[in-house]
TIPATOR-544941 format. One record per atom (N, C-alpha, C): x, y, z; chain. Coordinates in steps of 0.2 Angstrom, whole numbers, padded with zeros to 4 digits, always signed. Each point is the difference from the previous one (the first is absolute). Layout:
BEGIN
+-------+-------+-------+-------+
!     X !     Y !     Z ! marfi !
+-------+-------+-------+-------+
!     X !     Y !     Z !     A !
...
+-------+-------+-------+-------+
END
This chain:
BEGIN
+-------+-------+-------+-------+
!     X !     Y !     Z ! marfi !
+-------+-------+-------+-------+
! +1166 ! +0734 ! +0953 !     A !
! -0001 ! -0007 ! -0001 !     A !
! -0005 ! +0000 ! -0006 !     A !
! +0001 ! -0005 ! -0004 !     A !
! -0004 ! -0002 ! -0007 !     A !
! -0003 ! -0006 ! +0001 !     A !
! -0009 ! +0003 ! -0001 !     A !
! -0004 ! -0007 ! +0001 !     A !
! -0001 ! -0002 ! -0008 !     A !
! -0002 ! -0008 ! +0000 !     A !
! +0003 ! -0002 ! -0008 !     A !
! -0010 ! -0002 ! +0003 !     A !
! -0002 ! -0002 ! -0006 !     A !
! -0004 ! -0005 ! -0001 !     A !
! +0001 ! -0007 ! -0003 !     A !
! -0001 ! -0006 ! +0006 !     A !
! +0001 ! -0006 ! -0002 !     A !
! -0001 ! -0004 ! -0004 !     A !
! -0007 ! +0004 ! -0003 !     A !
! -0004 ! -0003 ! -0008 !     A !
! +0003 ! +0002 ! -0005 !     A !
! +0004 ! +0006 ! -0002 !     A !
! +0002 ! +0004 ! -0004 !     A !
! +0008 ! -0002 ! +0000 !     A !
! -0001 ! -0008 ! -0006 !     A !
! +0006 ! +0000 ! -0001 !     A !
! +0003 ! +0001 ! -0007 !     A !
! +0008 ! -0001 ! -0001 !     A !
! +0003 ! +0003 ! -0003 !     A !
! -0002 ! -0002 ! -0009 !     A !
! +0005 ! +0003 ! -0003 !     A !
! -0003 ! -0005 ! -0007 !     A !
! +0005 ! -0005 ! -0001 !     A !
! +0006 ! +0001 ! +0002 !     A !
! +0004 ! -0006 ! -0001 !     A !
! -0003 ! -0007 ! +0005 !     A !
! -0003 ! +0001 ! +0006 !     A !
! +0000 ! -0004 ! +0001 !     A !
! -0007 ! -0004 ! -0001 !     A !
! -0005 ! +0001 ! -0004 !     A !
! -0007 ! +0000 ! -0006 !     A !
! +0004 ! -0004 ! -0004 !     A !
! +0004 ! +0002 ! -0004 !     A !
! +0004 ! -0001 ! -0004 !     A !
! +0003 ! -0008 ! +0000 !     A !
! +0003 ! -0001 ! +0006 !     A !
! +0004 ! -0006 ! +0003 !     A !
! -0005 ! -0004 ! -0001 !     A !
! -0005 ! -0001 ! +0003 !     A !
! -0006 ! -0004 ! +0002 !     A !
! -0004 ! -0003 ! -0007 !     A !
! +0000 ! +0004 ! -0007 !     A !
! -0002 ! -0003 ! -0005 !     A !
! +0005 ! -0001 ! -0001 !     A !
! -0003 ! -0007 ! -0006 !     A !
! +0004 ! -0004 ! -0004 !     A !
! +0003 ! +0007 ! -0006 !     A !
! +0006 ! -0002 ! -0004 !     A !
! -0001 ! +0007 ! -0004 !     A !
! +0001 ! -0006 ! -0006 !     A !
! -0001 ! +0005 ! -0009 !     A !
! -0004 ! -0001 ! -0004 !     A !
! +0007 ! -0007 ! -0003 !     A !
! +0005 ! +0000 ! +0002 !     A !
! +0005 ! -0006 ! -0001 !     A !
! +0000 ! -0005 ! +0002 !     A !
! -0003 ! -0002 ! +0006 !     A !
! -0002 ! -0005 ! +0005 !     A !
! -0005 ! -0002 ! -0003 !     A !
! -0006 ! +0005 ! -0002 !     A !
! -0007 ! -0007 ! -0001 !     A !
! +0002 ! -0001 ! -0007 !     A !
! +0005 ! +0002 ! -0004 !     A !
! +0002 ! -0002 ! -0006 !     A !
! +0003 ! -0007 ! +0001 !     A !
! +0004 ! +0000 ! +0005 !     A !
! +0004 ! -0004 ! +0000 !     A !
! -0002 ! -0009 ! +0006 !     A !
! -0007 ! +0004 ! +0002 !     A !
! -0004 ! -0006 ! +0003 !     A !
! -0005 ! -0002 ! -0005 !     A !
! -0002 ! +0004 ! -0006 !     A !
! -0004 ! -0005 ! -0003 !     A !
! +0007 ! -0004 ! -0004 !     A !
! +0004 ! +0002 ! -0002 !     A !
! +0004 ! -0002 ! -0006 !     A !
! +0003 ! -0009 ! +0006 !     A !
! -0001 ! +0000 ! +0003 !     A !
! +0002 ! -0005 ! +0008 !     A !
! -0005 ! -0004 ! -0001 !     A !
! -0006 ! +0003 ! +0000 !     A !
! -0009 ! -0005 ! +0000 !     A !
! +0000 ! -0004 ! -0006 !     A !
! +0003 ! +0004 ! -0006 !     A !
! -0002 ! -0002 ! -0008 !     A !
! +0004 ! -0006 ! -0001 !     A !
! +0007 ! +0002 ! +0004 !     A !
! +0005 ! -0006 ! -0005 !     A !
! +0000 ! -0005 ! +0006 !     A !
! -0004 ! +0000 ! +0005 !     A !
! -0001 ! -0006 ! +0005 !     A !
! -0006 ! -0004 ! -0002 !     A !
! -0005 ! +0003 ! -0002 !     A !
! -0004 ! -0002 ! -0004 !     A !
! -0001 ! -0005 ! -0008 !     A !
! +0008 ! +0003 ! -0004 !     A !
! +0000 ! -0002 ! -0005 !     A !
! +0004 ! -0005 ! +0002 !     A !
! +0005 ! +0000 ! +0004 !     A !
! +0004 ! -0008 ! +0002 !     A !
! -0005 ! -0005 ! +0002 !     A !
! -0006 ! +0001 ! +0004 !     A !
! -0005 ! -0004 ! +0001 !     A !
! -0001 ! -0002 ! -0006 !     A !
! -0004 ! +0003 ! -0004 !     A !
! -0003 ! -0001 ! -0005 !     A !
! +0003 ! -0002 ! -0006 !     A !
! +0006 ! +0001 ! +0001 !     A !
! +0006 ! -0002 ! -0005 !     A !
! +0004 ! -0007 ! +0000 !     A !
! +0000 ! -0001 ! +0007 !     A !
! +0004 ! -0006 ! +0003 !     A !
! -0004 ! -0008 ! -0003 !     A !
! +0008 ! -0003 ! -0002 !     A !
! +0000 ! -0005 ! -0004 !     A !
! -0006 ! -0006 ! +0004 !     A !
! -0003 ! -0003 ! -0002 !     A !
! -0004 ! -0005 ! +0003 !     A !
! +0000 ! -0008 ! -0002 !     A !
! -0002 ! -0005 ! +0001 !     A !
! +0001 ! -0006 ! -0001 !     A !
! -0005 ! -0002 ! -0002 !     A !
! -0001 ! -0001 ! -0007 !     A !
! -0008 ! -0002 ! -0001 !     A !
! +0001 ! -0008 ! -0003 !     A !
! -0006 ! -0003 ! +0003 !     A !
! +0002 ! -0006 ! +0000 !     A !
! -0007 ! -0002 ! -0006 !     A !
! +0001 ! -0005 ! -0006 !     A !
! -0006 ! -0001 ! -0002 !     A !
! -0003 ! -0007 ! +0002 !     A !
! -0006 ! +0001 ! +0002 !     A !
! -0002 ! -0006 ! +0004 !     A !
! -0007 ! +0001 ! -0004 !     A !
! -0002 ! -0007 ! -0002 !     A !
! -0006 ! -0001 ! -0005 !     A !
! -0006 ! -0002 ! +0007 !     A !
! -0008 ! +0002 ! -0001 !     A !
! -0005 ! +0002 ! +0005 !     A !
! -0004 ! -0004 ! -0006 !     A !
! -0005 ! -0003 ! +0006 !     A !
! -0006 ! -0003 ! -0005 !     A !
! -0005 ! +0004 ! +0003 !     A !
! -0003 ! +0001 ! -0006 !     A !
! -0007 ! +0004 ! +0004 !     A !
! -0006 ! -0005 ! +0001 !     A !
! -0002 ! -0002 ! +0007 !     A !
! -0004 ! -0003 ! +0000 !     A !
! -0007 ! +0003 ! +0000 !     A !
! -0006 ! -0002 ! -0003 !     A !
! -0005 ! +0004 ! -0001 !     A !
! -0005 ! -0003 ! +0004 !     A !
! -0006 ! +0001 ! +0002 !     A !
! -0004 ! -0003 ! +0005 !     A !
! -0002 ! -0004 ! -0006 !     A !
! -0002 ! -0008 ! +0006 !     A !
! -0002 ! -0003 ! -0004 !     A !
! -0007 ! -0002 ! -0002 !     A !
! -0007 ! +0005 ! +0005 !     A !
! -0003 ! +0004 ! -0001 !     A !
! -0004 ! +0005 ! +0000 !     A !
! -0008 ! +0000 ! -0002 !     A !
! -0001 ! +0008 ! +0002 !     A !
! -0003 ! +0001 ! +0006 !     A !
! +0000 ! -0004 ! +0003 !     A !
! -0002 ! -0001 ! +0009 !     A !
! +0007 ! +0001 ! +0003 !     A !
! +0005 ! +0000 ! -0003 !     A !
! +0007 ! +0003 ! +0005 !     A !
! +0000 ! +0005 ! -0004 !     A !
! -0002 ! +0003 ! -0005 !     A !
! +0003 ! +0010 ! -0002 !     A !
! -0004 ! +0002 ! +0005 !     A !
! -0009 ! -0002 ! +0000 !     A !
! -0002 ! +0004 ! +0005 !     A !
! +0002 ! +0000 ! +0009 !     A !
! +0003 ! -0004 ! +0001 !     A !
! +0000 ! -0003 ! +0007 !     A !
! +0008 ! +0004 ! +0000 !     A !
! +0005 ! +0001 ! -0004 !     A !
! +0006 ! +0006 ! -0001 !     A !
! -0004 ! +0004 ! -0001 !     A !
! -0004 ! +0003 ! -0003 !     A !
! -0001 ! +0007 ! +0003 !     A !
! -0005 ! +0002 ! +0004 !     A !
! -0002 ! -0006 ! +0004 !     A !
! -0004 ! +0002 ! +0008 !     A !
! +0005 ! -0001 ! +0003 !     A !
! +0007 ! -0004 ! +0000 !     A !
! +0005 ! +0002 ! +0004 !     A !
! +0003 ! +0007 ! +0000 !     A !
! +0001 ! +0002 ! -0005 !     A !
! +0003 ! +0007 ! -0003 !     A !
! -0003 ! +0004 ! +0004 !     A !
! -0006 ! +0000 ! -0002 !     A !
! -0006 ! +0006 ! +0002 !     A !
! +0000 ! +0001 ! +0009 !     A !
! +0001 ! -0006 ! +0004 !     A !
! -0001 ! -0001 ! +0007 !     A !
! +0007 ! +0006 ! +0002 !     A !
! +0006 ! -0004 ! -0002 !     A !
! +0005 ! +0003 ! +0000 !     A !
! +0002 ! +0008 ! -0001 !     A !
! -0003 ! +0002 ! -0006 !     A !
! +0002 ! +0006 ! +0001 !     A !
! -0005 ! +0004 ! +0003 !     A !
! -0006 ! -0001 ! +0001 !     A !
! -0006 ! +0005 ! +0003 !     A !
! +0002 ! -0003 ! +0008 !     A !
! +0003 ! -0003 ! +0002 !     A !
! +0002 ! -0002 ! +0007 !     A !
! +0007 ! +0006 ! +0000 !     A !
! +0004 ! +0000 ! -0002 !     A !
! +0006 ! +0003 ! +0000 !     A !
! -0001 ! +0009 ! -0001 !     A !
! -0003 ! +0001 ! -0005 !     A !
! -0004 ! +0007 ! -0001 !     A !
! -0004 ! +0002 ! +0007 !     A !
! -0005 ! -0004 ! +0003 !     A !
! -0003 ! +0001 ! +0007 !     A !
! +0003 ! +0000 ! +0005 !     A !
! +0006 ! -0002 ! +0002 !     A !
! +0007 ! +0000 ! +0003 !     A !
! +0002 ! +0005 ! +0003 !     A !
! +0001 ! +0002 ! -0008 !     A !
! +0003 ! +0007 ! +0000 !     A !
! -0003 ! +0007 ! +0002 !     A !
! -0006 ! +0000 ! -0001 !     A !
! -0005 ! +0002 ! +0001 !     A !
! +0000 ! +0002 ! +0008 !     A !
! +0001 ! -0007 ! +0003 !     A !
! -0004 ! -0001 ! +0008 !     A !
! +0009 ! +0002 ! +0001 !     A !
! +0005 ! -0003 ! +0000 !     A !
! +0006 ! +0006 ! +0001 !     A !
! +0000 ! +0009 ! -0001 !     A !
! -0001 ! +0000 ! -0005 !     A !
! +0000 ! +0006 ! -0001 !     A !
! -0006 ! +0005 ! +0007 !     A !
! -0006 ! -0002 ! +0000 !     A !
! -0005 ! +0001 ! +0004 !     A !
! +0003 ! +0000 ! +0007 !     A !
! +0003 ! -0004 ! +0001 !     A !
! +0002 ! -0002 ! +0009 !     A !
! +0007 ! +0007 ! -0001 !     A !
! +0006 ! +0000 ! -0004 !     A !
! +0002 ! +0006 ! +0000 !     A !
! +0000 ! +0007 ! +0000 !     A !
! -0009 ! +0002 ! -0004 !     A !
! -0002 ! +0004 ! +0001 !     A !
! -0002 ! +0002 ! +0007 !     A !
! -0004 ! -0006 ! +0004 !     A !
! -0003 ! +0001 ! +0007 !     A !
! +0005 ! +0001 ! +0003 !     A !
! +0003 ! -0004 ! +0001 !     A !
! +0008 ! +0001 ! +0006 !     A !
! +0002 ! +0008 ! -0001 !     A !
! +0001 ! +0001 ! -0007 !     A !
! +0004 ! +0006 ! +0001 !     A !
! -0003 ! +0007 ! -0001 !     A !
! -0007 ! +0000 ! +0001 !     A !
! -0006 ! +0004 ! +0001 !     A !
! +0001 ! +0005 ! +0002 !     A !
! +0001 ! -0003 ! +0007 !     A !
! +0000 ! +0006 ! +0007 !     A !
! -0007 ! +0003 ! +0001 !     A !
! -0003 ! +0006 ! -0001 !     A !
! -0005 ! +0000 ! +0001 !     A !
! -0004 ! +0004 ! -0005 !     A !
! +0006 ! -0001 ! -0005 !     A !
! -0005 ! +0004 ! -0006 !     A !
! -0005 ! -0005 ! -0003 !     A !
! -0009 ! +0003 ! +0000 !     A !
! -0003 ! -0005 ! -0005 !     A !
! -0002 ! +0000 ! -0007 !     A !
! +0004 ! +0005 ! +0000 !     A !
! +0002 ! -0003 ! -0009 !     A !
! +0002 ! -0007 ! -0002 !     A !
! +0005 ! +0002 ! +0004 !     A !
! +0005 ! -0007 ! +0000 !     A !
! -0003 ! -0008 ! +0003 !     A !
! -0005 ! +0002 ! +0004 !     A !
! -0005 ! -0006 ! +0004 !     A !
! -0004 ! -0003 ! -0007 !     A !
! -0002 ! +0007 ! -0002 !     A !
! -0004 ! -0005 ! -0006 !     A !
! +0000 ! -0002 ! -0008 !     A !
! +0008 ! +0002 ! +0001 !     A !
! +0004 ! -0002 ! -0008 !     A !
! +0001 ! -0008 ! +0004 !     A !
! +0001 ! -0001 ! +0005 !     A !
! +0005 ! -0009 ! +0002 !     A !
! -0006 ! -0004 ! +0002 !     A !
! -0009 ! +0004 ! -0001 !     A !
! -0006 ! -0003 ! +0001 !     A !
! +0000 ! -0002 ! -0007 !     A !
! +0001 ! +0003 ! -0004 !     A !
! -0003 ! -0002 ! -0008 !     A !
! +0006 ! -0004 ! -0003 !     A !
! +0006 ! -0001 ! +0005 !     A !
! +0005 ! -0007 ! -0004 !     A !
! -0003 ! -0003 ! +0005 !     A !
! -0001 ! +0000 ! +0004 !     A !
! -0004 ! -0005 ! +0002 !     A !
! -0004 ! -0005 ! -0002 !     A !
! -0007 ! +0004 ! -0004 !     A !
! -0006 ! +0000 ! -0001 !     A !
! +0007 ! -0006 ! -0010 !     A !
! +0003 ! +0004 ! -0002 !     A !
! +0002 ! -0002 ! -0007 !     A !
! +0004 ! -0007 ! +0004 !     A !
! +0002 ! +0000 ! +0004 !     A !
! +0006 ! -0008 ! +0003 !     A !
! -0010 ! -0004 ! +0000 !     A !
! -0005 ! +0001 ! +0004 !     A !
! -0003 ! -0004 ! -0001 !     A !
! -0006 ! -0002 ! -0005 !     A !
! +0000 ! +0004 ! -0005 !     A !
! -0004 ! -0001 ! -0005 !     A !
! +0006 ! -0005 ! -0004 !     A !
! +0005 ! +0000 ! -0001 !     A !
! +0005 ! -0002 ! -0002 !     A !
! +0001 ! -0007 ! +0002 !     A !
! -0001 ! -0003 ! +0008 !     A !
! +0000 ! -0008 ! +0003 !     A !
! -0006 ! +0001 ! -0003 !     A !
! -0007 ! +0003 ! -0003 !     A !
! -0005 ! -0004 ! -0001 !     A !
! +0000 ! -0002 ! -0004 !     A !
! +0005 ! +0005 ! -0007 !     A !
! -0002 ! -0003 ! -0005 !     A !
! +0005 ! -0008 ! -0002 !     A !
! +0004 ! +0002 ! +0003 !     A !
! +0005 ! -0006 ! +0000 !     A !
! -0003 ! -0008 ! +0003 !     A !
! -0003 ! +0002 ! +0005 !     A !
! -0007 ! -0007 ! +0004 !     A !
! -0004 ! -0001 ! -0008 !     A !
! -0003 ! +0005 ! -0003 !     A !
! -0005 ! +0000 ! -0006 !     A !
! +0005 ! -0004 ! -0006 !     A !
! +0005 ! +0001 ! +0000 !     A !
! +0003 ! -0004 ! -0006 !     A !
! +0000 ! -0005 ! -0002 !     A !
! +0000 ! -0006 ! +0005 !     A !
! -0004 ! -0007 ! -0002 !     A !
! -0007 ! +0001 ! -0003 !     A !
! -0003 ! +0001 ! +0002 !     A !
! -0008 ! +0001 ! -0002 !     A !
! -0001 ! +0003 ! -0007 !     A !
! +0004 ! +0005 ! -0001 !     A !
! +0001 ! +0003 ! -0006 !     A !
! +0003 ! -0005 ! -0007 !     A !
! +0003 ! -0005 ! +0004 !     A !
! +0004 ! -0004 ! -0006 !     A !
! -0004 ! -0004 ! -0002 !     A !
! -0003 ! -0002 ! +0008 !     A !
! -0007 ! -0007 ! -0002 !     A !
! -0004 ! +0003 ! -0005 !     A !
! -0004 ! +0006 ! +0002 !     A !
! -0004 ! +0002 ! -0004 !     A !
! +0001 ! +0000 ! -0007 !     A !
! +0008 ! +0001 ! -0002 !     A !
! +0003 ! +0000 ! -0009 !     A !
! -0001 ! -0007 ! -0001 !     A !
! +0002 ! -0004 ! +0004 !     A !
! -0002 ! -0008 ! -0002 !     A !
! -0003 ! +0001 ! -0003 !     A !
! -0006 ! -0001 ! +0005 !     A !
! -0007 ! -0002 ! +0001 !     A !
! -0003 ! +0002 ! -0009 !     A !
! +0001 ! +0008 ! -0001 !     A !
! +0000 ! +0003 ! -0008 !     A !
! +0002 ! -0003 ! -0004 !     A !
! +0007 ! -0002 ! +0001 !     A !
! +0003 ! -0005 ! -0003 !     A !
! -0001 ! -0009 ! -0004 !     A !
! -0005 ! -0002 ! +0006 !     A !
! -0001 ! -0003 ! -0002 !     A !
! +0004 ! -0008 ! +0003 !     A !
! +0005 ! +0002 ! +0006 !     A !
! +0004 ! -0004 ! +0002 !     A !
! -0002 ! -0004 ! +0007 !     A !
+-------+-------+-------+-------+
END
């Protein structure tokens, strides 16, 4: 009777299991030219004339860009308090991991504060300004 070992397999069958060197030849050559049909493919451009309207003062550029500013440090802090809540959930009981989804925490609410701080920020450019 001949005992084999289960782990100790063959080479042809190592062999079956990789891709061999024609195949990934022939999957990037697949990726490239689906890529380039993308990027190739006729499209419909239509010309349409835009007016650029500009504010019509400087009390709406600043008041745009305390809207900007609310928005992106709101959306950036978001992320933050997502990423942070992902960390914790998926922790388990390592506390390394407890206190990396503490500091996006801590960045999610530095983040609402400074977004709450951005009106006060603009007044204050006014106020410099003169407006």
């Amino acid at each position: 009777m001949r005992l084999t070992n289960p782990t100790n397999t063959t080479r042809s069958t190592q062999d079956s299991a990789r891709p061999t060197a024609k195949r990934r030849r022939l999957a990037c050559a697949a990726v490239v030219a689906l890529a380039l049909l993308i990027l190739l493919a006729p499209g419909v451009a239509h010309a349409e004339t835009m007016d650029i309207v500009l504010a019509a003062s400087f009390t709406d550029v600043l008041n745009n860009i305390r809207n900007w500013l609310i928005g992106i440090l709101g959306g950036i802090a978001t992320v933050f308090l997502t990423l942070g809540g992902v960390r914790r959930s998926m922790a388990g009981g390592d506390p390394g991991e407890h206190e990396k989804a503490k500091d996006c925490f801590k960045a999610a609410g530095l983040g609402y504060g400074l977004a709450a701080l951005a009106p006060l920020v603009v007044g204050a450019l006014k106020t410099i300004v003169g407006l």
